[in-house]
C-alpha positions as CSV (number, residue, x, y, z in Angstrom):
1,X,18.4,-11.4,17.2
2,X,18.9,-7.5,17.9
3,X,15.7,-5.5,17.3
4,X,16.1,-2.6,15.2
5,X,13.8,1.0,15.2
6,X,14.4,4.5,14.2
7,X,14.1,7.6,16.3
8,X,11.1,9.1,18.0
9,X,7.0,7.7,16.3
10,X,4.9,7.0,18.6
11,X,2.8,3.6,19.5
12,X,-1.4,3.9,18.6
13,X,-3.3,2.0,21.2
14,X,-5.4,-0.8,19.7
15,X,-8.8,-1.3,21.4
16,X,-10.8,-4.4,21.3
17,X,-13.2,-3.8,19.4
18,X,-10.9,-1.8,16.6
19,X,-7.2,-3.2,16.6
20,X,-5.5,-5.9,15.5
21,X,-6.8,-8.5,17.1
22,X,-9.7,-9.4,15.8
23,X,-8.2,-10.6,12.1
24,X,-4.5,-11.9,13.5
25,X,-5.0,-15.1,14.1
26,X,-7.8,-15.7,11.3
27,X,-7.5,-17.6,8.3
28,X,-7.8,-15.8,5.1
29,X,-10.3,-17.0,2.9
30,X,-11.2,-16.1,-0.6
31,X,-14.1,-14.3,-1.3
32,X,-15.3,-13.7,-5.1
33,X,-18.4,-11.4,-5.9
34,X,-20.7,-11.3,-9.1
35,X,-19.3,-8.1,-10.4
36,X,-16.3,-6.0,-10.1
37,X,-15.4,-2.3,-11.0
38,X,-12.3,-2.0,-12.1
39,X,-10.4,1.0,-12.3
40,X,-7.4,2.5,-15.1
41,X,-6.4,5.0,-12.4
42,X,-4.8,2.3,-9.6
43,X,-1.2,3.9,-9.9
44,X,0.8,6.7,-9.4
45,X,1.8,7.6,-12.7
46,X,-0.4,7.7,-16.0
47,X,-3.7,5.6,-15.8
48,X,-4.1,3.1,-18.1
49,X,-6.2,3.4,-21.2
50,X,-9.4,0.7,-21.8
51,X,-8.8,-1.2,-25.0
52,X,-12.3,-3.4,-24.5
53,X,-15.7,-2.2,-25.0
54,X,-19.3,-2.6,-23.8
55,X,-20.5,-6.6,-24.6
56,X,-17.4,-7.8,-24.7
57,X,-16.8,-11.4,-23.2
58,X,-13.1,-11.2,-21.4
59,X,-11.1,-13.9,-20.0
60,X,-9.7,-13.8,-16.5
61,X,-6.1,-12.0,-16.2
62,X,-6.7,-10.7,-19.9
63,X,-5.5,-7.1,-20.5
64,X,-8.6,-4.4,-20.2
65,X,-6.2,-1.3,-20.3
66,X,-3.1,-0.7,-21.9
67,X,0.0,1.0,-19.8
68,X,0.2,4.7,-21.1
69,X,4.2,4.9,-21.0
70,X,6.7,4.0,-18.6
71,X,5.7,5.3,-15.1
72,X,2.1,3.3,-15.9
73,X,1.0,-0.5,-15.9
74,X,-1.6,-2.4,-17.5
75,X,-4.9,-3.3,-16.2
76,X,-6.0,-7.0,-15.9
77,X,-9.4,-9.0,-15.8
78,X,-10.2,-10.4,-12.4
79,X,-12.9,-12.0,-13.3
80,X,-14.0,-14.0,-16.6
81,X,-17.5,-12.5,-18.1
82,X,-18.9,-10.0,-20.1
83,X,-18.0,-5.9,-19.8
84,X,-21.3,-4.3,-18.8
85,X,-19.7,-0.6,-18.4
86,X,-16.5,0.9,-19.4
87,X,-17.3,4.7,-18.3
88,X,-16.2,6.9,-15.8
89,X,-17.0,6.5,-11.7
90,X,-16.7,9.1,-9.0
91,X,-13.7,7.9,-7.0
92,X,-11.3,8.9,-4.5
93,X,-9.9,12.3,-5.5
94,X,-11.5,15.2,-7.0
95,X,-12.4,14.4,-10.5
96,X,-13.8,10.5,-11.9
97,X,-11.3,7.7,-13.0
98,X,-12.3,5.6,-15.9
99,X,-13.5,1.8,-15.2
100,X,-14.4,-1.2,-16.8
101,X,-17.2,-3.1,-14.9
102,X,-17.4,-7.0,-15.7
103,X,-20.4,-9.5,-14.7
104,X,-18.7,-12.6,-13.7
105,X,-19.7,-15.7,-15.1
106,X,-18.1,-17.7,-12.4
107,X,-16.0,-19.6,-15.0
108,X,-12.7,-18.6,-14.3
109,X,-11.7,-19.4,-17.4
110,X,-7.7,-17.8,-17.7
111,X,-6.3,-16.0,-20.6
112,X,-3.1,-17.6,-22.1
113,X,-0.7,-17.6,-19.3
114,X,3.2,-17.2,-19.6
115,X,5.3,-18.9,-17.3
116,X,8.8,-18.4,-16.7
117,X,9.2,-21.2,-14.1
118,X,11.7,-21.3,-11.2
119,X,12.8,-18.0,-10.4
120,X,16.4,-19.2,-9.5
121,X,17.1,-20.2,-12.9
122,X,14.7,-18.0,-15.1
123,X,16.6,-15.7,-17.2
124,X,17.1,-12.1,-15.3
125,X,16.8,-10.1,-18.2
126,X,13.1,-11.6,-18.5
127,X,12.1,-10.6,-15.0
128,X,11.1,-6.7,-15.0
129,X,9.9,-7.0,-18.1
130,X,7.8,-9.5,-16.7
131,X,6.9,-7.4,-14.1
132,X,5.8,-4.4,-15.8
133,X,3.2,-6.8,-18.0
134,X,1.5,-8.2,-14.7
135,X,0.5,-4.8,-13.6
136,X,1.8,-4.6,-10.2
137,X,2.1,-1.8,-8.6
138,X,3.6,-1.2,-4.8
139,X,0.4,-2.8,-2.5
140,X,1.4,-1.4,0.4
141,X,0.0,1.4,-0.5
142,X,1.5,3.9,-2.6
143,X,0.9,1.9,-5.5
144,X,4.1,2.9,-7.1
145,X,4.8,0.5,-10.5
146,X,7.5,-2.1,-9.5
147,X,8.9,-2.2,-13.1
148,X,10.0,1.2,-12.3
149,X,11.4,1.4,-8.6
150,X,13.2,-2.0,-10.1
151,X,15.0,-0.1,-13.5
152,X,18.0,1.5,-11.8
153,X,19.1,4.8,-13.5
154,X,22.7,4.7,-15.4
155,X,24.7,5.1,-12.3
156,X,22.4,4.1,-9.2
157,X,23.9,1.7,-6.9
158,X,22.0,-0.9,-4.8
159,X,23.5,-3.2,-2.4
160,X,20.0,-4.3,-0.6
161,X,16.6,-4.8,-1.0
162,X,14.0,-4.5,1.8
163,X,10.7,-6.3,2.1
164,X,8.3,-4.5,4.5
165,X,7.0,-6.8,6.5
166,X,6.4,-4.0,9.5
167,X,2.5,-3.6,9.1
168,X,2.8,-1.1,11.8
169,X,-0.6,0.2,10.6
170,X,-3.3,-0.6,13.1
171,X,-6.4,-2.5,12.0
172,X,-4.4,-4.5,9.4
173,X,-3.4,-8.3,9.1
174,X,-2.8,-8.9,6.1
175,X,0.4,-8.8,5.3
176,X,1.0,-10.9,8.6
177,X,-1.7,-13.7,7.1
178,X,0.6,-13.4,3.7
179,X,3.9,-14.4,5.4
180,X,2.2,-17.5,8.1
181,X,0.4,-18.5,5.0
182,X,2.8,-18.4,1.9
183,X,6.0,-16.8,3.0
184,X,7.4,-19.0,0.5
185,X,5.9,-16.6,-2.3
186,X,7.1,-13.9,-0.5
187,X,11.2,-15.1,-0.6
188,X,10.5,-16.3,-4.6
189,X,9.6,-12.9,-5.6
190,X,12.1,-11.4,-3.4
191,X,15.0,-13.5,-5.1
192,X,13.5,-13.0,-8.9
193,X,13.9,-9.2,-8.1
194,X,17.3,-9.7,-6.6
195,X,18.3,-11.4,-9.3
196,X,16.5,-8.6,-11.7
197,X,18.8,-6.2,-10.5
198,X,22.3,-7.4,-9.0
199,X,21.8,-7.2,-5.4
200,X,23.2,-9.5,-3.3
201,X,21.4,-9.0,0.1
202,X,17.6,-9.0,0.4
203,X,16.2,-8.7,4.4
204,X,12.7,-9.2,5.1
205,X,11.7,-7.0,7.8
206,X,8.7,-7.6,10.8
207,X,7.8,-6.1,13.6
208,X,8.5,-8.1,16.9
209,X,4.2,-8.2,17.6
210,X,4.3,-10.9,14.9
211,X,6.5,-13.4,16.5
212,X,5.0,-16.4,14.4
213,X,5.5,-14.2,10.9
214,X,9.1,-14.2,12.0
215,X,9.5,-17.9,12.6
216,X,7.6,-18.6,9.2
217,X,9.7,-16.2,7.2
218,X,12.9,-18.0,8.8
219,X,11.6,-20.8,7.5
220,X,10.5,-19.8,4.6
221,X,14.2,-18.1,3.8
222,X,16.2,-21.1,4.8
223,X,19.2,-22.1,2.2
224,X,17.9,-18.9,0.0
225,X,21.3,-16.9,-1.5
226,X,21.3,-13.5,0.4
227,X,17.6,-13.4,1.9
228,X,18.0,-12.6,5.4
229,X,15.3,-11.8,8.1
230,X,15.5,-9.0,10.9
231,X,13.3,-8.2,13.6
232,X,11.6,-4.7,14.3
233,X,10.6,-3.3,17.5
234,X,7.0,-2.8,17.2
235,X,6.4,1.4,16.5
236,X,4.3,3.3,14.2
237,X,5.5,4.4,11.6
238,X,7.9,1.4,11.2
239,X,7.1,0.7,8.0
240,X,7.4,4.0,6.5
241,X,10.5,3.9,3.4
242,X,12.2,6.1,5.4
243,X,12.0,4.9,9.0
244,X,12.1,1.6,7.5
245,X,16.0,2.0,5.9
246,X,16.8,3.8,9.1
247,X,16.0,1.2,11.1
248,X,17.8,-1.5,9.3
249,X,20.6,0.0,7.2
250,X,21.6,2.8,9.5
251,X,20.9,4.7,6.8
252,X,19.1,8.1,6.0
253,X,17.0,8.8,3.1
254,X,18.1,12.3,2.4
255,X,15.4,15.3,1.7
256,X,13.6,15.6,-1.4
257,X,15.6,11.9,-2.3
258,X,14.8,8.3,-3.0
259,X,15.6,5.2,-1.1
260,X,18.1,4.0,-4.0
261,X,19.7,7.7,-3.2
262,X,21.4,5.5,-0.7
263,X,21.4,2.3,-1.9
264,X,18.6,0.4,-1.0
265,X,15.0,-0.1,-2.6
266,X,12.1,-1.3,-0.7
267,X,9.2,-3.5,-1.5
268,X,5.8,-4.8,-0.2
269,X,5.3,-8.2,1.2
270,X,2.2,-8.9,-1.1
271,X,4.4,-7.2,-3.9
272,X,6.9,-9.5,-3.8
273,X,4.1,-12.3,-3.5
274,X,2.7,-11.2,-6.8
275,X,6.8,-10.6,-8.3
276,X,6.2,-14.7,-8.1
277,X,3.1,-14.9,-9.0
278,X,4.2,-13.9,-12.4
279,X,7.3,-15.5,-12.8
280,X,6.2,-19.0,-11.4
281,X,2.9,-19.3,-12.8
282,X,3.0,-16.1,-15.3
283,X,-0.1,-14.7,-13.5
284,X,-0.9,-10.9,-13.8
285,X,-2.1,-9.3,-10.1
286,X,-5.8,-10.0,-9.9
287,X,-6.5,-10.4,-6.5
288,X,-5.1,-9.2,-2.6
289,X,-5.7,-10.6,0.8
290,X,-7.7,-7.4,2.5
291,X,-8.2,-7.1,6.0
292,X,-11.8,-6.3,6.9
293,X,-12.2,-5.0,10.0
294,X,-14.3,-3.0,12.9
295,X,-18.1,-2.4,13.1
296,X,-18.5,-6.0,10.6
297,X,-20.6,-9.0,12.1
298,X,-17.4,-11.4,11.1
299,X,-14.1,-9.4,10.8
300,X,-11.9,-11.1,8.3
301,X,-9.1,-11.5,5.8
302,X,-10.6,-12.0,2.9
303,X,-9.1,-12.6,-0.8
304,X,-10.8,-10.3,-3.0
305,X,-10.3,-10.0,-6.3
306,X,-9.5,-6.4,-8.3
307,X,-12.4,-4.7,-8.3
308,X,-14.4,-6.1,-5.9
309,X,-16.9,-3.8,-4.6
310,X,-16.9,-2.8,-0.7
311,X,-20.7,-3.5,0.0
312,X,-20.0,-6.8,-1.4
313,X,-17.0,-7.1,0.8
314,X,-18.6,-6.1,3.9
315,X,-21.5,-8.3,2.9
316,X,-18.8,-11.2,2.8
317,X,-18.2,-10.3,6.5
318,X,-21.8,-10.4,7.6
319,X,-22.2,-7.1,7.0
320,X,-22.6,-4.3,9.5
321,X,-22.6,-4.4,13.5
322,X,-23.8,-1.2,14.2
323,X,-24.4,2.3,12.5
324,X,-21.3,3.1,10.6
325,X,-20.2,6.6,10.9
326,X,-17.0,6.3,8.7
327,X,-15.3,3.3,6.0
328,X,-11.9,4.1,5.4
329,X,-9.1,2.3,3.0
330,X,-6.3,1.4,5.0
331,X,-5.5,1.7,8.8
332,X,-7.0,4.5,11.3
333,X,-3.2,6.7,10.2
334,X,-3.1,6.6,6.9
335,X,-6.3,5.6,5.7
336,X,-8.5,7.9,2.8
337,X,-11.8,7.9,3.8
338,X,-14.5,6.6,1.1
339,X,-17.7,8.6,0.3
340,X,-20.0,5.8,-0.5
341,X,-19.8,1.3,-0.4
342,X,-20.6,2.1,-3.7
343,X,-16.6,2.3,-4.2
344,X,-14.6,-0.4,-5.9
345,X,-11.2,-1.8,-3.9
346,X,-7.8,-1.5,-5.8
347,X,-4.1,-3.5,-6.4
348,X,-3.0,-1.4,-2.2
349,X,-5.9,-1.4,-1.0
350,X,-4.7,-3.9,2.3
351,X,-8.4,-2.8,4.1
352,X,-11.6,-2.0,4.9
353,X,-12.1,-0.9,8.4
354,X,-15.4,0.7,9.4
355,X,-15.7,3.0,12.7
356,X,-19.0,3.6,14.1
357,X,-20.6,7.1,14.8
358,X,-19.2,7.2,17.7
359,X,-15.8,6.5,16.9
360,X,-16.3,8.0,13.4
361,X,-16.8,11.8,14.7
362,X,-14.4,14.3,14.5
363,X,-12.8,16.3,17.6
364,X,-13.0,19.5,17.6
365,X,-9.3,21.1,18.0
366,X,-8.5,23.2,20.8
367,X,-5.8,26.0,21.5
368,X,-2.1,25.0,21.6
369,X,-0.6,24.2,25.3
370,X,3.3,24.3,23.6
371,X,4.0,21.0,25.1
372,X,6.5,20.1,22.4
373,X,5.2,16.2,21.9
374,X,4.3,16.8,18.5
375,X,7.8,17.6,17.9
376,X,9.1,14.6,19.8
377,X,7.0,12.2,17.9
378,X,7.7,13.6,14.1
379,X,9.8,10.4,12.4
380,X,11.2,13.1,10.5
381,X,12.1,15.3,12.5
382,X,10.1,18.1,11.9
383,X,8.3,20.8,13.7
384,X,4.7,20.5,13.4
385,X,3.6,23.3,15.7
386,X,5.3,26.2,13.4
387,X,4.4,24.5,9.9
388,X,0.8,24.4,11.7
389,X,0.8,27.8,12.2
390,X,2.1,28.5,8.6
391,X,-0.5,26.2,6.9
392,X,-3.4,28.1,8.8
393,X,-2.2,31.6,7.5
394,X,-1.8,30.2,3.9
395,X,1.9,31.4,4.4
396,X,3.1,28.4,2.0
397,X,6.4,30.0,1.3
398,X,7.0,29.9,4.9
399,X,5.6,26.2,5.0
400,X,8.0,25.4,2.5
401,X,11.0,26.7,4.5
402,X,9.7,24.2,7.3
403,X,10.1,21.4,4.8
404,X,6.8,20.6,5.0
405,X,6.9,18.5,1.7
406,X,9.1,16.2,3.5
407,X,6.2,15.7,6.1
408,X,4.9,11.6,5.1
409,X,1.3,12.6,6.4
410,X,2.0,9.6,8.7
411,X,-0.2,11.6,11.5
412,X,2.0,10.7,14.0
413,X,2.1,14.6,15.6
414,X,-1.8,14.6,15.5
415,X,-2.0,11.0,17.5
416,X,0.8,12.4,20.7
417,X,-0.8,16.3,20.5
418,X,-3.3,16.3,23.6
419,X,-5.4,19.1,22.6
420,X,-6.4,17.1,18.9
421,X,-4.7,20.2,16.4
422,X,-5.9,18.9,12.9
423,X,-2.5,18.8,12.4
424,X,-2.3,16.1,9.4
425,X,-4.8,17.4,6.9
426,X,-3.0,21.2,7.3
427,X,0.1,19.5,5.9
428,X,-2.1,18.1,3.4
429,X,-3.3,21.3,2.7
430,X,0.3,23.0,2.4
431,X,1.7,20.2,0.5
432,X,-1.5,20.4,-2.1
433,X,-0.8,24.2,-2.8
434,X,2.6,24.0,-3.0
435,X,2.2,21.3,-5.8
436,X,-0.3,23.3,-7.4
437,X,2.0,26.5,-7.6
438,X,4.8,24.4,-8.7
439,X,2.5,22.9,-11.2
440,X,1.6,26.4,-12.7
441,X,5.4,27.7,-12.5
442,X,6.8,24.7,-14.7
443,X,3.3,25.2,-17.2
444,X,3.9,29.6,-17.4
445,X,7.8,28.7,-18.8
């Protein structure tokens, strides 16, 4: 089988004590605490609204938060128990997200569940809708609601889906424990959404560092219409939408476009996990596998369920190994830093990885030395250096002109440039502002 990649990304060194390793070859095993937070605000799009109240007793996989229109989902029970909170909790951005806190009663009692059995014969016209009422989201990460990237515009054309199987972020295992341990799930939901939608060919991409993901999937996929597997050469960022298409379509996403722009639509392995999930068994998305990972006594992939808090999650995994100096959602490229273990996990978050103070602390930039590698390792083919030197004189026009809002904050530029330029968090910066002022042009007409 031909390996497939895209142009330039670079390849992040994984140490011992902080890559891959330590999770890959482990088990996952479930882990459920004795309260969960769970927050309205875990997609992009409108947060749900909470239609239970303080002393109520819910029902695991019962609805706690209505959708607020199309680009929105519901919100689902996790647990079974009784609602101690529903109020507002400092989160990840600026301003608080509201949440429904439950006390588990360790019943596990399920709501009324609706099945729509085998997904080869289930009615397609059942499927999105399906979708939409399960409350799943992308859980790769952008947590982008399926229902939608699924309902095709009058028009749109779509001859292949992807699954994104790359997991080119480091730290992370999780999606590579999903496909050794039920790859199966994984095909299911990927043939309930080709059959959603009309498309014919579905290819279930993964990096080549995950050899024994590619021989399950194979499995997994045999004498299944259209489902195909392909092997990546191992490169951050690999599984980026873009760079993902790229590699194996051939295909480019154009500017300020979506994948579907060309014909393709990409999905999440645990996505298409919990596409089956409801179908099959008519289960809404309650619970991940997350990978936690780096200064914990007993790194794992744990099963969490919605909610689950991430002291209790490191707690799980022995708790700490040294002084932590920084606990981040995601891998060591991508991942939002959290200001407290106080913070509940959500429907993408795929890990937990703490650093210690050590490798925690921030370099300080230095000057320049024009090398150009920040250049050669952009995916998109940007130029870093002069959209850097834009972003630090607040000359966002001139940011804009550098297509800055087609930088993926991948961090790529930041990992190859030698003298440590905070490079990722100017674009940030740019991107923010340029939102803002776009924000206040559409509200002055």
């Amino acid at each position: 089988m031909m390996k497939k990649t895209f142009k330039r990304g670079v390849h992040p060194l994984h140490s011992q004590h902080g890559g891959k390793a330590p999770t890959r070859n482990l088990e996952t095993r479930e882990y459920v605490s004795d309260t969960v937070i769970i927050s309205m605000a875990m997609n992009i799009g409108a947060p749900a609204t909470p239609c239970v109240k303080k002393g109520d007793q819910v029902l695991m996989g019962q609805v706690i938060g209505n959708a607020n229109g199309f680009v929105s989902v519901p919100v689902h029970a996790s647990v079974s128990g009784e609602v101690i909170a529903v109020d507002k909790i400092p989160y990840l951005g600026n301003e608080p997200v509201m949440a429904v806190t439950i006390k588990n009663d360790f019943a596990d009692t399920w709501c009324e569940l609706k099945p729509l059995g085998n997904v080869e014969q289930v009615d397609p016209s059942l499927i999105i809708p399906a979708i939409r009422d399960a409350g799943i989201t992308g859980m790769g990460g952008a947590s982008f609601p399926t229902h939608v990237k699924l309902t095709f515009k009058e028009g749109a054309k779509c001859d292949t889906i992807l699954v994104n199987g790359a997991e080119c972020e480091t730290h992370l295992t999780a999606d590579h424990r999903l496909m050794l341990e039920n790859g199966r799930r994984i095909v299911d939901g990927l043939r309930a959404a080709m059959r959603a939608t009309g498309v014919e060919k579905g290819i279930i991409a993964i990096e080549d560092n995950k050899p024994d993901a590619i021989q399950a999937m194979k499995k997994a996929a045999e004498g299944r219409q259209g489902v195909y597997i392909q092997a990546l050469r191992t490169k951050y960022p690999q599984g980026g939408e873009k760079q993902l298409i790229e590699a194996v379509t051939g295909r480019q996403v154009p500017a300020g476009k979506l994948p579907l722009d060309c014909g393709v639509v990409v999905l999440n392995t645990g996505t298409c996990a919990a596409i089956a999930d409801a179908i099959i068994d008519g289960k809404p998305l309650i619970s991940r596998i997350t990978t936690v990972t780096g200064c914990v006594r007993t790194p794992s992939n744990l099963k969490l369920r919605i909610g689950t808090i991430v002291e209790d999650a490191i707690g799980a995994c022995g708790g700490f190994s040294q002084e932590p100096g920084k606990i981040f959602f995601g891998g060591a490229m991508t991942g939002i830093c959290i200001p407290n273990i106080y913070v509940p996990m959500a429907k993408s978050t795929n890990g937990i990885v703490v650093l210690n103070e050590k490798e925690g602390k921030s370099k300080e930039e230095s000057p320049c030395i024009r090398c150009g590698r920040c250049v050669a390792a952009c995916p998109i083919g940007l130029n870093p250096y002069l959209i850097k030197v834009a972003a630090d004189k607040s000359d966002f026009e001139a940011a804009d002109k550098l297509h800055v809002n087609d930088c993926m904050l991948c961090g790529s530029c930041a990992y190859a440039c030698p003298s440590r330029r905070w490079l990722t968090p100017s674009f940030k910066f740019a991107k923010d502002k340029l939102a803002a002022q776009a924000k206040a042009k559409g509200g002055a007409k």
